[in-house]
C-alpha positions, 0 to 999 in steps of 0.5 A: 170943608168938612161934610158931616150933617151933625143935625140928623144924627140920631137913632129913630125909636131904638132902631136903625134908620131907614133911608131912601135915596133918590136921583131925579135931576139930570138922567138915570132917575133911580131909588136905593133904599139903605136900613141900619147902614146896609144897602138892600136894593137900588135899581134905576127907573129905566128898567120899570119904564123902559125908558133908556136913561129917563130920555124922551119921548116923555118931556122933561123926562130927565127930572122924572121921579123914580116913582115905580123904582121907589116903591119897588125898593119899600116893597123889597124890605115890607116897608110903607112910605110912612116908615121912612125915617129920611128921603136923600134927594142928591141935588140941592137947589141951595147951592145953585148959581145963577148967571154961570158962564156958558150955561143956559139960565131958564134950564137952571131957573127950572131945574132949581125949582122942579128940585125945590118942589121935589119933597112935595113931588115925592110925597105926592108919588109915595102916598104917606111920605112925609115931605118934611123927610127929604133932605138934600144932598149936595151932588157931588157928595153923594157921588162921593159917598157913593164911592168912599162909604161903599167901598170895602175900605173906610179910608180913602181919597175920593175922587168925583168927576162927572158933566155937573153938579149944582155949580162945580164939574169935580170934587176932589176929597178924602174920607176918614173913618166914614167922614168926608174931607173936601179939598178941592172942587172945580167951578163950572162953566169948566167941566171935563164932563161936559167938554165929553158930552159935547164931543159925543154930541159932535160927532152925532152920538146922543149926549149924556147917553153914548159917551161911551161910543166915543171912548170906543172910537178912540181906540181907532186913532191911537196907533202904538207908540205915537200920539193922536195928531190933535191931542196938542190943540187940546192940551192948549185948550184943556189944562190942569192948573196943577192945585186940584183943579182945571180949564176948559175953554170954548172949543170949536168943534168944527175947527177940528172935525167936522160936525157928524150927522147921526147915521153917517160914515165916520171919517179920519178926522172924527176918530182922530178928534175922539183919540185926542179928547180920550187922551186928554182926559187921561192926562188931566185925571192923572194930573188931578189924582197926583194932586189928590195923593200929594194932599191926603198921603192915601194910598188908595181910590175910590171914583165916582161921577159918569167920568168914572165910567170911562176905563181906558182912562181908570185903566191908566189911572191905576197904571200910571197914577200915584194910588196902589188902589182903585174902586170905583163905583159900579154904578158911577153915572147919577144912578148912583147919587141915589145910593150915595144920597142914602148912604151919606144920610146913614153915615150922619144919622150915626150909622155905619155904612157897611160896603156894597155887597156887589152890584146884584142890587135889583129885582129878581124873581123866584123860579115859580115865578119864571115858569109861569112867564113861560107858560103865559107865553105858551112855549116850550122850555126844558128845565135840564139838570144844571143851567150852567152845564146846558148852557156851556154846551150851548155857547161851545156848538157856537150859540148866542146865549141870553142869560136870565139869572139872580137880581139885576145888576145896578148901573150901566154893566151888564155883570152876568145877570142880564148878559148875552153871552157867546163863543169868543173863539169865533171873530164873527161873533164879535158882529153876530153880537153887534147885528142883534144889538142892532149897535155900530161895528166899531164897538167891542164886546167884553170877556167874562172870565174866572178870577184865577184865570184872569193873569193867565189871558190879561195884563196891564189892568187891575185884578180882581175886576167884578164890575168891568170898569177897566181895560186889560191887555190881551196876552199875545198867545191868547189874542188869536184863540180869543179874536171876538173880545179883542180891540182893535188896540189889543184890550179887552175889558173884562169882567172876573168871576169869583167862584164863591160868590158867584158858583152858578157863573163859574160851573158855566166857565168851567164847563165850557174851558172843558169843552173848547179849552177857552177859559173865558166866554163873551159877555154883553148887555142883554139889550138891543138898541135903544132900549134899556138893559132887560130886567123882568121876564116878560123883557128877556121873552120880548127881546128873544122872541124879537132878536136872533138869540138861539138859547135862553136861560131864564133862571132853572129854564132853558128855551131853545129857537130850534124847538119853538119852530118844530 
């Protein structure tokens, strides 16, 4: 099936159009807004709301409209409501079947009719709008589109996995010249998103929100060489079907770990459970992109869908798999429909979507506006010669660093825009970090390093690697010199820094291999637990002022804790 919404295909008026995208069905409620095929920013709700994900407390939340996202990104480009042209809403009510097996009906009947109502909605939070410019967008085609129209090749195959879409768990497809060939799909109840959510969930982690931890407690039960002990059971359980598609069948959990309760100790069996479902997942990603490369001869990539977000399993798909390319989409989870929404709307409005520029797509501010958040704080702050430089001797005396800089970063990585950074020279560091993260220990931190320097300290993983979405093997000579962003399995993943698109990072890096002869730092999110990436100066304030940071760099500005106690 060919996806191309010939119907739209116009030009407004002699010029380009101008697209909203908006995700506003499961989580992370976010806005894009693309003009003439460019993508000129996208941001996700949390960041205005502070609400993590678009979780409770607010009920019903997860269908929150990204209403303060929306009308930031018409701010951004001077436009009104009005001067819309389209609205993409990446979900579309239509294609929803009911009495699918295993999933909850009254959840579907009012998911579907909160997204039936959703141009009004939308129309009622953007004063102006006109609903009648809404235009639905499958799901997976805009985590599709996401990944194959953003990419910086127009060719590819594409490859989308995530919990679900509106009936189906996985889109398997190709682009050509900016159009979307679908080959395959996979129905639900059968979905290795969900089958991740629920074992997240199992072992007393929050669904759809911390899959990650279990990606991280993996690494745990997976000693060198030998397979982790229940992968057998679940290859029974979850099996390719070797055409593009795959089962997953009702799984007892408790038959195979016991069930977690959140804040307890982890025992054997929960990591053992979170190796085997890690490793199976690869196996069957690597069963569908086989399957994928067979159909469409490409030789390259392109992945979407919060699967996507998961890279032990990339890692593996780039070392194991058929496709000498892998991009996947920094903003992989349903942030990124909004993007894709838009930019499939641009494609079949007859524009030419050009590749995202980096995923530096949020709110930034100018320097005046970050000395006044300073002195309405009433604190000291310096404004030395070169933040970089003063900051690199900061992390050198073995200072945790918040780092304050440029737009925000769209998706779930913090990529050195909202970053804490610090020495990784010291293994302590590793737990200084996760204490003022209030985070499990068990958790890594990654290196942020520049990308002509990258081979020297890591192997086995993808370079360049801006948006940190795989994992490298630590060189043996460097795994003592760097014991703070290694893994208990000897990776690291890492985010590359390219001097030219990003000289302020990299005189940082340079500064600091001057001073310790290490040529990478750590680098985490600049958040604490629970909250969501900081995002505006009066977040970096609060969240220095209330955690055990030492320095904070916020733009040209520096702001010392040793100088606020005097």
């Amino acid at each position: 099936m060919i996806w191309v919404a010939a119907r739209h295909r116009c030009v407004v008026g002699g010029r380009g159009v101008r697209i909203l995208g908006i995700n506003a069905i499961f989580h992370d409620p976010a806005a894009a807004l693309v003009i003439d095929g460019d993508i000129v920013a996208a941001a996700e709700e949390e960041r205005f709301s502070r609400r993590k994900h678009g979780k409770p407390p607010v009920p019903f939340s997860a269908w929150e409209l990204p209403d303060l996202a929306a009308r930031w990104c018409l701010q951004t480009a001077g436009l009104r409501p009005e001067d819309l042209d389209a609205v993409a809403y990446s979900y579309d009510p239509a294609l929803v079947k009911p009495d699918l097996d295993g999933l909850d009906d009254r959840w579907e009947e009012l998911r579907t009719t909160y997204a039936r109502r959703a141009p009004h909605f939308l129309a009622t939070a953007l004063p102006g709008l006109d609903p009648t410019a809404v235009h639905f967008v499958p799901h997976h085609i805009a985590h599709a589109a996401s990944a194959g129209l953003a990419a910086p090749f127009r060719d590819s195959a594409v490859l989308v996995a995530d919990g679900r879409g509106e009936a189906t768990s996985y889109l398997g497809g190709r682009y050509r010249d900016g159009e979307l060939e679908v080959l395959a799909s996979q129905q639900l109840p059968h979905s290795l998103g969900l089958m991740y959510e629920e074992v997240t969930d199992h072992l007393g982690f929050l669904r759809s929100c911390d899959e990650y931890k279990v990606m991280a407690l993996a690494s745990y039960g997976r000693p060198p060489a030998t397979e982790p002990r229940l992968l057998p059971v679940l290859r029974d359980l979850v099996q390719a079907t070797g055409e593009g598609g795959f089962i997953v069948a009702r799984i007892d959990w408790s038959e195979l770990a016991p069930r977690r309760t959140p804040g307890a100790a982890l025992r054997p069996e929960h990591v053992d459970l979170a190796a085997a479902v890690q490793a199976r997942l690869e196996e069957v990603l690597l069963d569908l992109a086989w399957w994928l490369h067979r159909r469409t001869g490409e030789c390259r990539l392109t992945m979407a869908g919060g699967v996507a977000l998961n890279c032990v399993a990339n890692t593996r798909l780039a070392a194991e798999g058929p496709f000498a390319q892998l991009w996947v989409q920094p903003a992989a989870g349903d942030a990124g429909t909004a993007l894709g929404g838009a930019l499939h709307l641009a494609q079949a409005f007859g524009e030419r979507p050009a590749p995202m520029p980096g995923a530096d797509l949020g709110r930034g501010f100018t320097d005046e506006d970050l000395a006044s958040w300073l002195e309405a704080a009433h604190i000291r702050y310096e404004r030395p010669p070169d933040v970089a430089a003063a900051a690199a001797e900061a992390l050198a005396a073995d200072a945790i660093v918040a780092w304050f800089q440029g737009r925000s970063e769209f998706g779930p990585r913090a990529l050195g825009r909202r970053s804490l950074l610090a020495h990784p020279g010291h293994l302590r560091n590793l737990e200084r970090l996760n204490e003022v993260k209030g985070r499990e220990q068990f958790r890594p931190v990654a290196p942020m390093v520049l990308t002509e320097r990258a081979g020297d300290l890591f192997g086995r993983g993808p370079l360049p690697s801006p948006y940190m979405l795989f994992v490298h093997d630590v060189a043996p000579q460097w795994r003592e010199r760097i014991p703070a962003v290694v893994h208990v399995d000897g990776t690291a993943r890492i985010q590359t820094v390219d001097r030219t698109t990003d000289p302020l990072l990299a005189r940082l890096l340079d500064r600091f291999v001057e001073l310790t002869g290490l040529p990478t730092v750590v680098n985490t999110s600049l958040n604490t637990a629970g909250r969501p990436m900081v995002d505006h100066p009066r977040d970096a304030l609060e969240c220095f002022g209330s955690a055990p940071i030492d320095v904070l760099a916020l733009g040209p500005f520096l702001v010392r804790r040793s100088e606020l106690t005097r």
